[in-house]
Structure formats: C-alpha cells, structure tokens
N, C-alpha and C positions, 0 to 999 in steps of 0.2 A: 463371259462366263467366269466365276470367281469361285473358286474351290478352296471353301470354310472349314472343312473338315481338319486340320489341323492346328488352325487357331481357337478354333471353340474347345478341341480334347487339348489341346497343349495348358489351354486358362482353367476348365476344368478338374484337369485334375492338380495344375498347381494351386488352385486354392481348397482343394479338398485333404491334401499333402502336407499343407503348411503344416509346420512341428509346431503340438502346441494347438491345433485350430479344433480339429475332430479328437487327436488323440496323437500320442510321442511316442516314438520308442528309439532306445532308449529312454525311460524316466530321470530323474535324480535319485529316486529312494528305490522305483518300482522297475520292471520291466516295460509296463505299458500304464500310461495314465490316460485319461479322458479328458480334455477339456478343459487342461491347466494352465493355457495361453504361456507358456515357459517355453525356451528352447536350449541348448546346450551346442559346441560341436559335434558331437558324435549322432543325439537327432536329425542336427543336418546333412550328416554325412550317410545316414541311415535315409532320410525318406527323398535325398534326392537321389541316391541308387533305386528306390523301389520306383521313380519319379523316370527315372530314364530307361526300366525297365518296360513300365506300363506305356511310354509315349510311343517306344521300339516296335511293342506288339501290338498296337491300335495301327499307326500311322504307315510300318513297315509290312509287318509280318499281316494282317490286316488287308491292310490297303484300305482305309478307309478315308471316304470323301465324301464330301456336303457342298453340293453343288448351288448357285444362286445364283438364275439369270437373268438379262437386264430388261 
C-alpha cells in the first residue's frame, strides 16, 4: 500500500505556483500580472511561502492521503 497523497499535492501545486506560470506577485511594474512567464527574487520568495503554507494545510493540518494498492 503506497500513500500518493503527498506527492500528487506537493507536484500539484508546485507547478500551479510557479512565478510567472498562472500569475506573479510581486510583478516588476504591477502588483499581480498573468501569465508573464518572468520571475524576480521577491516572486520566489512570495509564492514559495504561499507554496509551504498550502503543502502545511493539505498534507498536515488536513491529513490528507491517496491511497494505491497493489
């Protein structure tokens, strides 16, 4: 029995995340841009706090698991 639940939300939302993929914030000119494939340090330091906050409350606070067996 292999418990998925953490690698599926962990890939999920890092590429939903990506600065630059969906949408930045920080921008360079904006607060929030769309879909400007750009990133900066401060985006990265913005969407992987929002990135460790959402893994915290899914995988901890949560408990969530996705089970598959053999």
């Amino acid at each position: 029995m292999a418990d998925w639940g953490p690698v599926i939300v962990a890939t999920v939302l890092f590429v939903l995340l990506s600065p630059g993929l969906l949408f930045q914030i920080p921008a360079k000119n904006k607060v929030v841009e769309f879909g400007n494939m750009q990133t900066n340090g401060a985006s990265i330091f913005v969407h992987s706090s929002i990135y460790l906050g959402l893994i915290t409350i899914f995988l901890i606070a949560l408990d969530l698991h996705i089970y598959v067996y053999d």
